[in-house]
C-alpha positions in Angstrom: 0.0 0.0 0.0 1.4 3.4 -0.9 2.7 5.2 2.4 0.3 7.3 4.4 0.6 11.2 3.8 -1.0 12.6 7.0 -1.3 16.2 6.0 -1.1 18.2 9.1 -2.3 21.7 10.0 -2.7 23.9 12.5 -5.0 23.0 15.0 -7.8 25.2 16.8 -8.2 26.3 20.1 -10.1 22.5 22.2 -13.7 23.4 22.8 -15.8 20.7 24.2 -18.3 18.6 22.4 -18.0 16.3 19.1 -16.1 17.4 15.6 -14.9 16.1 12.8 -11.7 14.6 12.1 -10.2 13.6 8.9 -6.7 11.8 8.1 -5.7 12.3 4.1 -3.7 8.9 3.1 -2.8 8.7 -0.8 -5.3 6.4 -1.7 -8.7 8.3 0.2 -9.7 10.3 3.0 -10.6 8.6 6.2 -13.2 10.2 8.6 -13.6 10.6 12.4 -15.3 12.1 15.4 -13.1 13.8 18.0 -14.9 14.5 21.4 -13.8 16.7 23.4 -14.7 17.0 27.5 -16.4 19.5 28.7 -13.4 20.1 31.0 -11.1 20.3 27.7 -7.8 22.6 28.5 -4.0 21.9 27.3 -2.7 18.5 26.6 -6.0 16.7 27.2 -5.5 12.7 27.3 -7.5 11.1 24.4 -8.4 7.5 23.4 -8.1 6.2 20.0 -11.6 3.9 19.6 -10.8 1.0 16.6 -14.2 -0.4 16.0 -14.3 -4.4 15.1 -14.8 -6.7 12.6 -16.4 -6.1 8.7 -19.1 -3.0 7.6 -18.5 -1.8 11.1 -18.4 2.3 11.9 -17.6 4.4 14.3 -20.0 4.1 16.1 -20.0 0.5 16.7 -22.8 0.0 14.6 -22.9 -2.4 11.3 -24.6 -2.4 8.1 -25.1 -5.9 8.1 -27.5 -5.1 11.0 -31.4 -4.2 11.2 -31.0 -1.2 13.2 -27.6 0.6 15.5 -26.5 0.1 18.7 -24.2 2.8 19.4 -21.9 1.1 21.6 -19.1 2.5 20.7 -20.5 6.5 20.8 -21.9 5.5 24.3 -18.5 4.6 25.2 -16.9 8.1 23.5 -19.5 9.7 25.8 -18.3 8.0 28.6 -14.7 8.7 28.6 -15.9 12.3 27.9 -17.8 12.5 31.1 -15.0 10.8 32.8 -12.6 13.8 31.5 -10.9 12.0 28.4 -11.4 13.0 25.1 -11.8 10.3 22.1 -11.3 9.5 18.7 -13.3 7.4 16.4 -13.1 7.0 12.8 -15.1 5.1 10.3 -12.6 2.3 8.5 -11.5 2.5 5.2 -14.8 1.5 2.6 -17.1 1.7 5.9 -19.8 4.5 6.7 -18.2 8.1 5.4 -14.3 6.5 4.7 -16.8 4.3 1.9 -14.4 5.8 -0.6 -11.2 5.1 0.7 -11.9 1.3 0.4 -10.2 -0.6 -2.2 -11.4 -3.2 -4.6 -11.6 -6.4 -2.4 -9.4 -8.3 -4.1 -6.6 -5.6 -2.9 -7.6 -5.3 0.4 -5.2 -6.6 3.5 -5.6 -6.5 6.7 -2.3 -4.7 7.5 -4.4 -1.7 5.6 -6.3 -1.8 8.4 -3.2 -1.7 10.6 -1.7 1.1 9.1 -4.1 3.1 8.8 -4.6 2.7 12.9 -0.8 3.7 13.1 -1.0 6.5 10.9 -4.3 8.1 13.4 -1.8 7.8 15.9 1.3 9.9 14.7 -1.5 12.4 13.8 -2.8 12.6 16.9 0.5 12.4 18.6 1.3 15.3 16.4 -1.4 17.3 17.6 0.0 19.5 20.7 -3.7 19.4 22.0 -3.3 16.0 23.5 -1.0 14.5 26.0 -1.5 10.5 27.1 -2.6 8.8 24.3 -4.3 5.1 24.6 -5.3 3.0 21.8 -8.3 0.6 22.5 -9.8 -1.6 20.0 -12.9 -3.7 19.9 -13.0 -7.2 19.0 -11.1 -7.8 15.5 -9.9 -3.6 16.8 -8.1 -5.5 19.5 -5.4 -7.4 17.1 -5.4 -3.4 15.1 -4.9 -1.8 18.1 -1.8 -4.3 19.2 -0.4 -4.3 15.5 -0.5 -0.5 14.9 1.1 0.3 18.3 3.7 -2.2 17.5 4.1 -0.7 14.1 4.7 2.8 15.5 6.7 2.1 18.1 7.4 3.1 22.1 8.4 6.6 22.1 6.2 7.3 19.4 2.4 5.9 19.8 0.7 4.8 22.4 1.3 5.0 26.4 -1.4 2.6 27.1 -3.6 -0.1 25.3 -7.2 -1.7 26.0 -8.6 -5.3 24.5 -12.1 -5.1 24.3 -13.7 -8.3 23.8 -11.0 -9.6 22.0 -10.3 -12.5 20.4 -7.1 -14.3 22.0 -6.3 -16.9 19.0 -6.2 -16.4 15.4 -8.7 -15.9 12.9 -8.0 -18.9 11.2 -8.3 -20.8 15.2 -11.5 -19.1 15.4 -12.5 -20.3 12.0 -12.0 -23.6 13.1 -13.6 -23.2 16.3 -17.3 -21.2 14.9 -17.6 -24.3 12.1 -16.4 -27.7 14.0 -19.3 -30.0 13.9 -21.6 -27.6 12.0 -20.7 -28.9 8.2 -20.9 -32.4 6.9 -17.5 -34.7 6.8 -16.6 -34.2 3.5 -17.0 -30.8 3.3 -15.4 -30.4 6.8 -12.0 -31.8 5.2 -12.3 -29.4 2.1 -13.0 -26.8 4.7 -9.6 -27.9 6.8 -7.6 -28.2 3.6 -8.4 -24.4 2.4 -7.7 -23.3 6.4 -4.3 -25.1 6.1 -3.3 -23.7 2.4 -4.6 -19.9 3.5 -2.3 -20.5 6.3 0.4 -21.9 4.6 0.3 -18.2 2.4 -1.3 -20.4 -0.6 -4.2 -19.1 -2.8 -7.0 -21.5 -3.5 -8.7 -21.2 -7.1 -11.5 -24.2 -6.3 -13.3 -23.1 -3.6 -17.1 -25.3 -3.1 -20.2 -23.3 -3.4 -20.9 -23.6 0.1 -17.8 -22.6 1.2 -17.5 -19.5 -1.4 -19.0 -17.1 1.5 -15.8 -17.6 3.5 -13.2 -18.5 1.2 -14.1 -17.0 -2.3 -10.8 -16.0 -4.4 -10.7 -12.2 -3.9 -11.1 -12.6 -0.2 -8.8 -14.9 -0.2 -5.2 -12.4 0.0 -6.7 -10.8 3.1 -7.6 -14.0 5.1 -4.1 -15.0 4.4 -2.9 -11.4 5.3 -4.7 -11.6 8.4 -3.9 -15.3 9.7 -0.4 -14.7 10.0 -1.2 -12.4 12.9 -2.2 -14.3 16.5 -3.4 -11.4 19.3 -1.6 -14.0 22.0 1.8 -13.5 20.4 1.5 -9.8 19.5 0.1 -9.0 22.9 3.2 -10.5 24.5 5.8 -8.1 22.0 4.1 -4.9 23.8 6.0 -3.2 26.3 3.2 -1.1 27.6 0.1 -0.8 30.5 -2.8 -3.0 29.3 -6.1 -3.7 30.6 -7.8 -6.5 28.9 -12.1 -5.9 29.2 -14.4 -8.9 28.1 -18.2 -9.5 29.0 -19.5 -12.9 30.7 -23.0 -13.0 28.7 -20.7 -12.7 25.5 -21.6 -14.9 22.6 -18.9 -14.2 20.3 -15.5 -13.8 23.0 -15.1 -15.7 25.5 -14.2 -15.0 29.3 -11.1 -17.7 27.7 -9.8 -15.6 25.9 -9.5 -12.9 27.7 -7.5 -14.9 30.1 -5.3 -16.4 27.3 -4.6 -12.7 26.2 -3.5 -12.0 30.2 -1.3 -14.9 30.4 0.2 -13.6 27.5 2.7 -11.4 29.1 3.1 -10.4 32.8 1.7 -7.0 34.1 -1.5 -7.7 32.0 -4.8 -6.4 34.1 -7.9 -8.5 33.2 -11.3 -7.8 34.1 -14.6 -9.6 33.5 -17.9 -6.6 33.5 -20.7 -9.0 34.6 -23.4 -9.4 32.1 -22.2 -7.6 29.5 -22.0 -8.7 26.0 -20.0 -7.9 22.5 -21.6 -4.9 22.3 -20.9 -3.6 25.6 -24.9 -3.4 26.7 -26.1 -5.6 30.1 -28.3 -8.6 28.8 -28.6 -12.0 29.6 -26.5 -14.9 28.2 -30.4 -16.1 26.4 -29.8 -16.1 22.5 -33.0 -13.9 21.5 -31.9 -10.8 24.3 -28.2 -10.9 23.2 -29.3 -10.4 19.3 -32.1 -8.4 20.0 -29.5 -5.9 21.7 -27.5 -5.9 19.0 -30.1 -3.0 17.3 -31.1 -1.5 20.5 -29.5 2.2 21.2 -31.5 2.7 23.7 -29.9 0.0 25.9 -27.1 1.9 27.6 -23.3 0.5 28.3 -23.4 -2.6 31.1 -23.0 0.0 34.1 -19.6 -1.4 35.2 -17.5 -1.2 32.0 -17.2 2.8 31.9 -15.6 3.1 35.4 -13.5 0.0 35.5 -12.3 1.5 32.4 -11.8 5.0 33.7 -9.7 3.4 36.9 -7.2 1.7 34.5 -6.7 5.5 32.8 -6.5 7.6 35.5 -2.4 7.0 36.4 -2.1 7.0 32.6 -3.6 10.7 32.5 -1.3 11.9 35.1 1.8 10.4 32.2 4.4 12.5 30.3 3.4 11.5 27.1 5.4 8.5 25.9 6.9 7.7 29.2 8.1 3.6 28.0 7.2 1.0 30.5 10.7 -0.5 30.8 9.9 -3.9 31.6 6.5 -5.7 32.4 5.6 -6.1 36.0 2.7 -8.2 37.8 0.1 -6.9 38.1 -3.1 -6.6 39.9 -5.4 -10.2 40.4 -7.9 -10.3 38.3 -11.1 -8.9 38.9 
């Protein structure tokens, strides 16, 4: 992908509330919300918000969906009241950053990656903001471990939150979502693509009922994407981390958020009772947890917002970029 050209200009005075954001990259403009607190004066702390997996936006919400659930503006507004400002963008070829998206065939997930990276070394480079955490949700997670890799200590982020994210994988989780769902023989054709996609090997015969998953122009990202296992990144990153995952989840498991602590010592976990993937209260019962999954009027499960805001508080108090030398133990789990 062509490098990033991030375009910078002077920046206006803070004042409070929600504006837009843009970051120019040579191949499409890529759009945000910046929110401000209402308490917004010199070197505010700010969180960089990566929202998850496919047509997802900013907001948390996805077209693939009947109706929004605004789980991830809910969680801007939190940070907000909780004196933190926030930044959100819509991916590339999602929502307003539609444009930006390449054909599919072209598409990698390392665009993704990048693109996270290059928000961050604009907002570093904005002298508005001090302490800067990058917190992704769900497939964000792996984004936000990759891009503050990619950028570096000294030069990204002081701080990183999983939120409900996947521990293993993709291809792991693959696996795991179809085992025992497809017949046998179709089961070994779906193992044998798994292991050539993993292997870095495109697939030109892919069966019709496996063309959803596998089909050829989908098939460079999947490859681009397996290579990377959150586990193993997590334990490269020599910064604070609080790992957050729901108990009424039905996509992340309370597993893997414990896999993804045991990934590298100093690693805070905590599990927000009845929460789910998208960060609302509901019970574990299959019609509630989809039915919330439209619902805006269900607000965030009334624990995540201040367990959240107690892992940032020493963070605010940081000179920006101060590295974390060497990983200590940290708290039990809550």
């Amino acid at each position: 992908m062509a490098a990033l050209l991030l375009g910078l200009s002077a920046w206006a005075k803070p004042a409070p509330g929600e504006s837009p954001l843009t970051l120019t990259t040579a191949t499409g403009t890529l759009h945000g919300s910046l929110w401000l607190p209402a308490a917004a004066g010199a070197k505010l702390p700010l969180v960089l918000i990566i929202a998850g997996s496919g047509p997802t936006d900013r907001d948390g919400n996805s077209a693939g969906l009947p109706g929004p659930n605004h789980s991830l503006k809910l969680l801007a507004q939190a940070l907000a009241e909780g004196g933190w400002a926030s930044l959100r963008y819509d991916k590339r070829g999602v929502a307003a950053s539609a444009a930006a998206g390449p054909r599919e065939a072209d598409l990698r997930f390392d665009t993704y990656v990048q693109d996270a990276a290059a928000w961050l070394r604009l907002l570093r480079a904005d002298d508005r903001f001090g302490p800067l955490v990058v917190l992704g949700h769900s497939e964000g997670s792996l984004i936000a471990m990759l891009a503050a890799k990619e950028v570096g200590v000294g030069a990204g982020a002081d701080g990183l939150v999983s939120l409900a994210g996947p521990s293993a994988g993709a291809a792991s989780v693959l696996r795991s979502q179809l085992a025992g769902r497809l017949p046998p023989p179709l089961a070994a054709r779906n193992e044998s693509l798994l292991l050539a996609l993993e292997r870095g090997e495109t697939v030109a015969d892919v069966p019709a009922e496996l063309a959803a998953l596998y089909r050829p122009s989908v098939q460079p990202y999947l490859i681009s994407w397996f290579r990377h296992v959150p586990q193993s990144v997590l334990a490269t990153l020599k910064l604070p981390v609080l790992v957050l995952q729901g108990d009424t989840e039905i996509q992340v498991t309370v597993a893997d958020a414990q896999a993804l602590q045991r990934a590298r010592a100093g690693v805070e976990i905590s599990v927000i009772e009845g929460m789910n993937h998208v960060l609302k209260a509901v019970p574990a019962d299959l019609p509630s947890q989809l039915a919330s999954y439209s619902n805006p009027a269900l607000p965030l499960a009334p624990g995540l917002a201040p367990r959240l805001l107690q892992f940032l508080a020493p963070l605010a108090l940081l000179t920006p970029m101060t590295p974390m030398t060497s990983p200590t133990a940290g708290p039990a789990p809550r």
